[in-house]
C-alpha positions in Angstrom: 19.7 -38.1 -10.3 18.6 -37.2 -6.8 20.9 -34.4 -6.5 20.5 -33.1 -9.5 17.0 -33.0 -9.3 17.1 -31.1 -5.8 19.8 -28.8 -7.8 16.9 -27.7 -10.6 14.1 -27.6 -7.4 15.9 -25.3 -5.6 17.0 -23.1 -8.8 13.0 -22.5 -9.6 12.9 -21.3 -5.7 10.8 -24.1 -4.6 13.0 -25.0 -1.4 15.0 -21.5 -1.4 12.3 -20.4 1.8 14.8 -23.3 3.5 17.6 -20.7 4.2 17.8 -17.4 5.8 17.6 -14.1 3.8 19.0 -10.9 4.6 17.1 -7.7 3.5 16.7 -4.3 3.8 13.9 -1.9 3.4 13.9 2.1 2.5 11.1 4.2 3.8 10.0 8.2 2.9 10.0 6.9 -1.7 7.8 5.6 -3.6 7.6 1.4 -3.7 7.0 0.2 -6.5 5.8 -3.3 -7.4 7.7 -5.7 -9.9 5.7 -4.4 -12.6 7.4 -0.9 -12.1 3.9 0.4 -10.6 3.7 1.9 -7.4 2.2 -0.3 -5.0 -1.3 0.2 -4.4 -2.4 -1.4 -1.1 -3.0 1.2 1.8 -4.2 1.1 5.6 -3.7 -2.6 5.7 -1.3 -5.1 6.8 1.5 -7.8 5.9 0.9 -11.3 6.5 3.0 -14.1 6.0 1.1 -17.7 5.0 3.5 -20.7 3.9 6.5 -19.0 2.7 5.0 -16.0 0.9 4.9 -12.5 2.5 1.3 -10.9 1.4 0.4 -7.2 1.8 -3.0 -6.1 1.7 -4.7 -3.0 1.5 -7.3 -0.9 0.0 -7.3 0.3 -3.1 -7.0 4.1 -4.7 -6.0 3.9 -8.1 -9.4 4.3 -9.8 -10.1 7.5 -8.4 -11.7 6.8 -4.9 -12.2 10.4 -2.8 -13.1 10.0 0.5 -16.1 13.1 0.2 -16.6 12.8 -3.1 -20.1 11.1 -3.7 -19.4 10.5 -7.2 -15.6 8.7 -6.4 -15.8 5.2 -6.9 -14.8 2.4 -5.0 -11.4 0.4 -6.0 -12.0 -2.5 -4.0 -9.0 -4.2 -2.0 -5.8 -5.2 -3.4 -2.9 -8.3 -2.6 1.0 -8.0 -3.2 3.0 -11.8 -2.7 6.9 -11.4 -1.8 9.7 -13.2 -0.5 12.1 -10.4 0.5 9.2 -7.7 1.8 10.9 -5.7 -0.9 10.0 -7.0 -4.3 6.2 -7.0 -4.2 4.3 -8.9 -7.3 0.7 -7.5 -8.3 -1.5 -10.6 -7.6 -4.7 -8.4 -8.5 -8.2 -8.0 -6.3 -9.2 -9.8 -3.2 -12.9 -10.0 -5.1 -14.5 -8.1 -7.9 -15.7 -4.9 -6.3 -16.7 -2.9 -9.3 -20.4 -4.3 -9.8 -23.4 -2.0 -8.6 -23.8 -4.0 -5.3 -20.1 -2.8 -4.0 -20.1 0.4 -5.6 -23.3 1.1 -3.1 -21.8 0.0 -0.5 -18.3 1.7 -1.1 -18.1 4.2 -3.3 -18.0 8.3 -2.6 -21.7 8.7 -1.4 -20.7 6.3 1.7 -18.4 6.4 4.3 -16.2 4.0 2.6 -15.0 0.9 2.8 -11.3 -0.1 4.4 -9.0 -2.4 6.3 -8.6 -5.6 4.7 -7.3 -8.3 7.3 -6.6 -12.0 6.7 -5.9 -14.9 9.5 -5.5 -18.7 8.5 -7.6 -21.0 10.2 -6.1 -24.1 10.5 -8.9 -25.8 11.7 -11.5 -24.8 8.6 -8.3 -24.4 5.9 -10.0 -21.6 5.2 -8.2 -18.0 4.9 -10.7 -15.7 6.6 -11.1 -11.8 5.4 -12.8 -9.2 7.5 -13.6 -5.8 6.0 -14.9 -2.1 7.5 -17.7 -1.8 6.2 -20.6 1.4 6.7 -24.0 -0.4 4.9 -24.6 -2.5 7.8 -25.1 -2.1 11.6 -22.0 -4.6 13.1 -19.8 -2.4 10.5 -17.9 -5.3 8.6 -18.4 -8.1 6.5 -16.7 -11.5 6.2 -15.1 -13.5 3.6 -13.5 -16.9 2.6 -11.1 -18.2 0.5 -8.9 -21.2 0.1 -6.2 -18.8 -1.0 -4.6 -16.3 0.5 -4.7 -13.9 -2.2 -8.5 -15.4 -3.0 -11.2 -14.6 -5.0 -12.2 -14.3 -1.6 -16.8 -14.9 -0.9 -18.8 -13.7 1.0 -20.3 -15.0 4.7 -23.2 -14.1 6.2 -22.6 -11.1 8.4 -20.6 -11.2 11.3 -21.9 -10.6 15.0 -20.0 -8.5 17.5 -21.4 -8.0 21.3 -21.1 -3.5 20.9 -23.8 -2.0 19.2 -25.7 -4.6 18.3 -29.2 -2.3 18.1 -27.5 0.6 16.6 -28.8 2.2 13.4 -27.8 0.4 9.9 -25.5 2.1 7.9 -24.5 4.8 10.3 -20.6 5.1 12.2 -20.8 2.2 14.2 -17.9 0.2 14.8 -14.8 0.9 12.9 -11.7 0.3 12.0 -10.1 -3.0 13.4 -7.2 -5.3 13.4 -7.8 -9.4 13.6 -5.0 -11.7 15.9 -4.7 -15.6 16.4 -3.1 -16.5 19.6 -0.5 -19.2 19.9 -3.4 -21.5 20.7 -5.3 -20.9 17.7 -7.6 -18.3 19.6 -9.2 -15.7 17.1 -10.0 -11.8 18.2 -10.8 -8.6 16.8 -9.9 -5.0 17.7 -12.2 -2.3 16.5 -12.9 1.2 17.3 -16.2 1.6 18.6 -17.4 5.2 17.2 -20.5 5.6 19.1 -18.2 6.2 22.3 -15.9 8.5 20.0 -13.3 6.3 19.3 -12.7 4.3 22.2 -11.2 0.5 21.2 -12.9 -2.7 21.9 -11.2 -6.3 21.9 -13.6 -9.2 20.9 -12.9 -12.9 20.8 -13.7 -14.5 17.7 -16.2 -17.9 17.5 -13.6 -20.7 16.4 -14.2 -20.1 12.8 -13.1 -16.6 13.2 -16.2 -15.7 11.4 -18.7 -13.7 13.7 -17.7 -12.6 17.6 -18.5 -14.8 20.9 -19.4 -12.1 22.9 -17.1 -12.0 24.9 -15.4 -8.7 25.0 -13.4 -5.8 26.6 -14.9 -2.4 26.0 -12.9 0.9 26.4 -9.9 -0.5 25.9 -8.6 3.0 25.3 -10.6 6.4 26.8 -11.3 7.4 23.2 -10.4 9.9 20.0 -8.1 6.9 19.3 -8.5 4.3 16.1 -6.4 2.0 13.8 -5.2 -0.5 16.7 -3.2 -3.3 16.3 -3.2 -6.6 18.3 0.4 -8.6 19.0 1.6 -11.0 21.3 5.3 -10.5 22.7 6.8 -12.9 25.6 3.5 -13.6 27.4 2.6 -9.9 26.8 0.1 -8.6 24.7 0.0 -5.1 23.4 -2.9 -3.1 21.3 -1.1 0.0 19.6 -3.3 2.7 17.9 -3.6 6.0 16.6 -3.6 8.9 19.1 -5.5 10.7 18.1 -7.7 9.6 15.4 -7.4 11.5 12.5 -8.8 9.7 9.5 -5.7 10.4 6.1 -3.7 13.1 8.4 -0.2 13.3 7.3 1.2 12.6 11.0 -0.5 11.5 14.0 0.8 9.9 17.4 1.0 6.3 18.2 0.0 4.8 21.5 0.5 1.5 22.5 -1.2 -0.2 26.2 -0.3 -4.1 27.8 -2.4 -6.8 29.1 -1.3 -10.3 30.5 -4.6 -11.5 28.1 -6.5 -9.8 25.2 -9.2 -9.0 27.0 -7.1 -7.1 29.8 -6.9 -5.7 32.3 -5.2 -3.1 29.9 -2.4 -0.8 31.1 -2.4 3.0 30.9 -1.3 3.9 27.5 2.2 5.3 26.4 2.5 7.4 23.9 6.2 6.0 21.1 5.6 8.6 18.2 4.0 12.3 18.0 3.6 11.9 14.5 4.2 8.1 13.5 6.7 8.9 11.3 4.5 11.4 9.0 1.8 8.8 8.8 -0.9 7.4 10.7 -0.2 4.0 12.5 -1.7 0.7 10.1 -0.1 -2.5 11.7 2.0 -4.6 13.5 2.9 -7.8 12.1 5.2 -10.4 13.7 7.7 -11.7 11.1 10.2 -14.4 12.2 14.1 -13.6 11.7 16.8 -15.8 11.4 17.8 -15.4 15.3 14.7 -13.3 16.7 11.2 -12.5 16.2 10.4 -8.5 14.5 7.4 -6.8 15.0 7.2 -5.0 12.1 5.0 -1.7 12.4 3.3 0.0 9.5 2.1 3.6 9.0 0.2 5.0 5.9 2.1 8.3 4.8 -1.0 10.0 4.1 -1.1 12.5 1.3 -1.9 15.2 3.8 -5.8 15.0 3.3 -5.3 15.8 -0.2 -8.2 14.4 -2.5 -5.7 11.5 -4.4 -4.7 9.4 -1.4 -3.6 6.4 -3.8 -0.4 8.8 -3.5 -0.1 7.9 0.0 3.4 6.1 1.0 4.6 3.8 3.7 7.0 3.8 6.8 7.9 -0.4 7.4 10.7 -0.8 10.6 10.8 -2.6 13.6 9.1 -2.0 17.0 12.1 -2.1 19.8 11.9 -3.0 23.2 13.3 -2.3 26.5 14.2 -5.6 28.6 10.9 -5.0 30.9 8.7 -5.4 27.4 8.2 -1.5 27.4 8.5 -0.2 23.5 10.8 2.1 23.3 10.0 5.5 21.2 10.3 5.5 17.5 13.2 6.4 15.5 11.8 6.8 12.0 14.3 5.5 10.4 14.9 6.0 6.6 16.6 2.2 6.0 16.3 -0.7 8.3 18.3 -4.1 7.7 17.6 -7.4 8.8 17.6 -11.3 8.2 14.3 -13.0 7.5 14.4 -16.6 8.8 12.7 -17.5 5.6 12.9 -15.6 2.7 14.6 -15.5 -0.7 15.9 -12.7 -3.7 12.9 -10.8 -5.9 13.4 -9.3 -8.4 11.9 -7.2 -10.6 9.7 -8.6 -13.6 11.8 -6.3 -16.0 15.4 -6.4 -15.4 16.0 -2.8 -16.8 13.3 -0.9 -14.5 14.9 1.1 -11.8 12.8 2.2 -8.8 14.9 3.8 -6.3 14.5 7.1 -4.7 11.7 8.3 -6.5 9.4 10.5 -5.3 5.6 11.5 -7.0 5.1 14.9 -8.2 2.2 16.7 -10.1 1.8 19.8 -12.0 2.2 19.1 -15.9 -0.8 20.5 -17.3 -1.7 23.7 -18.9 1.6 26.3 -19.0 3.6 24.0 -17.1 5.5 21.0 -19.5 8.3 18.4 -18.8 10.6 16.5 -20.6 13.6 13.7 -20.0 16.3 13.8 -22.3 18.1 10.2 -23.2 20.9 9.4 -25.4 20.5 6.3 -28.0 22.6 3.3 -27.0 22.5 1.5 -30.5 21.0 2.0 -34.1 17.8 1.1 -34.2 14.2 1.2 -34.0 12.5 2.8 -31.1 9.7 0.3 -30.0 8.6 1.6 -26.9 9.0 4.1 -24.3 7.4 3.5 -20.9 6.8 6.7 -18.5 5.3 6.3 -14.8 2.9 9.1 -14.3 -0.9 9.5 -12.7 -3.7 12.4 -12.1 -5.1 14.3 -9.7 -7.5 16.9 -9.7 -9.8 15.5 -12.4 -7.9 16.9 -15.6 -10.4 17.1 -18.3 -8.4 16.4 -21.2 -5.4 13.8 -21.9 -1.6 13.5 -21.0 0.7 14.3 -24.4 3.6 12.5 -24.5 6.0 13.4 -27.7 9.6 12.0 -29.3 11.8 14.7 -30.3 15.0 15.6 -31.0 17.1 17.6 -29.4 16.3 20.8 -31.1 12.5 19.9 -30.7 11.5 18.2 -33.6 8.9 16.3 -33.2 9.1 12.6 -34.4 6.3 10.6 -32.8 3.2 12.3 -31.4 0.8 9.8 -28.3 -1.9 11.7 -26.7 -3.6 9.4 -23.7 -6.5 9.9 -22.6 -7.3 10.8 -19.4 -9.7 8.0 -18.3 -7.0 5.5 -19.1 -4.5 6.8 -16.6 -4.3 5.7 -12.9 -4.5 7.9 -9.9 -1.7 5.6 -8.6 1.6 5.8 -10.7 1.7 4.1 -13.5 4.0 2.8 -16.1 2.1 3.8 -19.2 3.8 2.4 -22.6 3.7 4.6 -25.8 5.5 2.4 -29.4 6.5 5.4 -31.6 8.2 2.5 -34.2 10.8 5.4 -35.3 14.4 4.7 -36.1 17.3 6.4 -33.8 20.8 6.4 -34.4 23.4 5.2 -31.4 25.1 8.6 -29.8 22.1 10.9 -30.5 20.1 12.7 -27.5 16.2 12.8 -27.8 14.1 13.4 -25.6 10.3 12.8 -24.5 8.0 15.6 -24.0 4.9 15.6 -21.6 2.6 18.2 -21.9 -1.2 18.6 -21.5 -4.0 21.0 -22.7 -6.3 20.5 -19.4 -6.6 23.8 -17.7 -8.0 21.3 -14.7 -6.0 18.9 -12.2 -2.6 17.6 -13.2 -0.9 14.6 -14.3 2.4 13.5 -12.5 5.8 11.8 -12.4 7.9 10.2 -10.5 11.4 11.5 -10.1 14.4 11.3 -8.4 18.0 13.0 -7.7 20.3 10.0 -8.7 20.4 11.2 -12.7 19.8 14.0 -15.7 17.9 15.4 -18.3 14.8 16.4 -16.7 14.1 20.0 -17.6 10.8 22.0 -17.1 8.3 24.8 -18.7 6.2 27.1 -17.4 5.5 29.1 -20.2 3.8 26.6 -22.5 7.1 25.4 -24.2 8.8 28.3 -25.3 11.5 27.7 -23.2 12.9 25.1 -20.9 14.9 24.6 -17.6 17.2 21.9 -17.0 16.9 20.4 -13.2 20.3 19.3 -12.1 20.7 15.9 -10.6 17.0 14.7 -11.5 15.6 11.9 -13.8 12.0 10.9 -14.6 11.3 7.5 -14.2 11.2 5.9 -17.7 12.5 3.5 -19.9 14.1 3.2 -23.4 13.5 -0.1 -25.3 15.4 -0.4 -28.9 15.1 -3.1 -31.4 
């Protein structure tokens, strides 16, 4: 019975982490999760706790604008894998939609952001810190026994730098948290009353407040977004330089110290415009021969007002024999072995989510639609369709079932409020029949002269054509397909 039982173990993936997994990621498309969303977790980081990859980050979907005093806040978000490709939804860190959050959060603030979690191995305890802007050390603390929570709050942190500041105003910003080999806790955070210089902070053995004991001006300033890592006895802080909160590309810097609290080198500067992004984290992940130091950039949606578009650039730092990192290469794939890891997969076998890119205009003149050919008799039960908004469109998306000569054969308007500003798979159940070998084909319209509502498309297929003059006549776009999906019964 033994090995039978370790046979059926191992087949529900409880000891696949055992073995080494070879992966490979793809940068400048959408990721989506297993769900078929896209992922929804920016200016974070990825962690990895007892075989499970986790990727945090904050939050767009529900309409925050950074600006926008009547955005609100989304709260923070966790993604579980065990390939870093396959990433399943595993929902909020901690309910953020009450009135208490949404003050401190929403449009009318400066925001909250960075969500970073370290295990502490002496309390068991998986410790969040936040940027915050309601309070004077500028973050709060949390707690969970989980890593993916509901995650409580402490009492409020202590940090040695601008301890009598104002409340609420820029104080200390955004930060990166690091546990040394010895179980040593510290923080990295941009102090904003010097303009953006970095501070490093040791943490109090809980990791819950700061000692005191600190490095101040770690860089000269106009720099933010560091991250802390240890390499070979080195440590290194890289950052953005120079700050510049949701640009579309900014340079990455990195300095060295022999100890987190320096003396720090002079700083080097290994991308101009970190890969179209702005630099998020570095995260040591452990392959099956070697150690990667996976860095992180948000692809910022160019300062436009729907950042939950914003994508990601994931490859691995590389180093010269003397330490140095050497410049980055922005590559578009990057292949390597995890030393524990194991397949994902996606939730619904028939959802395909490479190479798609997000696009918005369908609103007003402009339409869109997706042809697709029936695969059996039938009836059609439901059509999925990955799509968002932007721009605050005032009325709802139409999506119709027609022929091929534009008959109309199943009608779904949905409303506005319902759709994400991330994408989306949206579902529609038109319960019509269709007969194997006949083309249809789904038609997305909307009568908002306001905003737009989007798709996400790539160059792989067919059948996408367009409009611009309300319908009367369409377009066919060679070698494009809208992300959707068919289901018969």
């Amino acid at each position: 019975m033994k090995p039978f039982i370790l046979l059926w173990l191992c087949g529900i993936s409880l000891c696949a982490y055992s073995q080494a997994y070879q992966t490979t990621l793809t940068n400048f498309q959408t990721r989506f999760d297993t769900a078929g969303d896209a992922i929804d977790a920016h200016d974070g980081e990825i962690a990895f706790f007892d075989g499970t990859y986790y990727l945090y980050g904050t939050s767009y979907g529900c309409g925050f604008e950074w600006g926008n005093k009547g955005a609100p806040f989304c709260g923070f978000k966790a993604y579980a894998s065990t390939d870093l490709v396959h990433w399943t939804d595993k929902g909020a860190l901690f309910d953020a939609r009450g009135a208490v959050w949404q003050s401190r959060c929403n449009g009318a603030t400066y925001g909250c952001f960075r969500p970073h979690v370290l295990y502490n191995k002496k309390t068991k305890q998986y410790v969040l810190w936040i940027n915050v802007y309601d309070n004077r050390v500028g973050f709060r603390v949390f707690t969970s026994r989980s890593p993916v929570g509901p995650f409580t709050e402490t009492d409020n942190p202590k940090l040695a730098v601008n301890a009598d500041s104002p409340i609420a105003g820029l104080n200390n910003g955004d930060h990166d948290t690091f546990a040394d080999d010895d179980g040593t806790g510290y923080i990295a955070y941009t102090d904003w009353r010097t303009r953006g210089t970095i501070v490093i902070e040791k943490l109090t053995s809980d990791y819950l407040s700061g000692t005191g004991k600190h490095v101040k001006a770690v860089t000269s300033g106009a720099t933010e977004a560091p991250s802390l890592f240890r390499r070979k006895g080195i440590y290194y802080v890289t950052y953005s330089d120079p700050n510049c909160g949701y640009c579309s590309g900014t340079g990455t810097s990195y300095k060295t110290a022999p100890s987190p609290l320096g003396p720090w080198s002079a700083g080097k500067k290994i991308s101009d415009n970190s890969c179209g992004g702005q630099p998020s984290f570095v995260s040591v992940i452990r392959l099956k021969d070697d150690v990667m130091y996976l860095y992180g950039s948000d692809l910022w949606n160019n300062a436009a007002k729907n950042e939950a578009l914003a994508n990601y650039y994931w490859a691995p730092l590389n180093f010269a024999p003397d330490g140095s990192i050497l410049p980055m290469q922005c590559e578009k794939t990057v292949a390597f072995t995890l030393a524990k890891g194991a397949a994902g997969h996606q939730a619904d076998s028939h959802a395909e989510t490479d190479g798609f890119t997000s696009f918005c205009d369908i609103g007003g003149d402009i339409q869109r639609s997706q042809s697709f050919t029936a695969t059996r008799h039938g009836i059609l039960a439901k059509v999925t369709y990955a799509t968002f908004k932007s721009g605050h469109p005032e009325a709802g998306l139409q999506l119709s079932i027609c022929t091929a000569d534009d008959k109309v054969l199943s009608h779904h308007l949905i409303p506005s409020d319902s759709i994400s500003w991330a994408p989306r798979n949206i579902a529609v159940y038109p319960g019509i029949s269709v007969t194997a070998g006949t083309s249809y084909k789904i038609l997305l319209k909307s009568a908002s002269a306001k905003g737009c509502y989007g798709l996400e498309y790539n160059q792989e297929g067919n059948g996408e054509a367009y409009s611009s003059d309300h319908g009367v006549s369409f377009s066919s776009e060679a070698r494009r397909t809208l992300k959707h999906q068919i289901f018969i019964q």
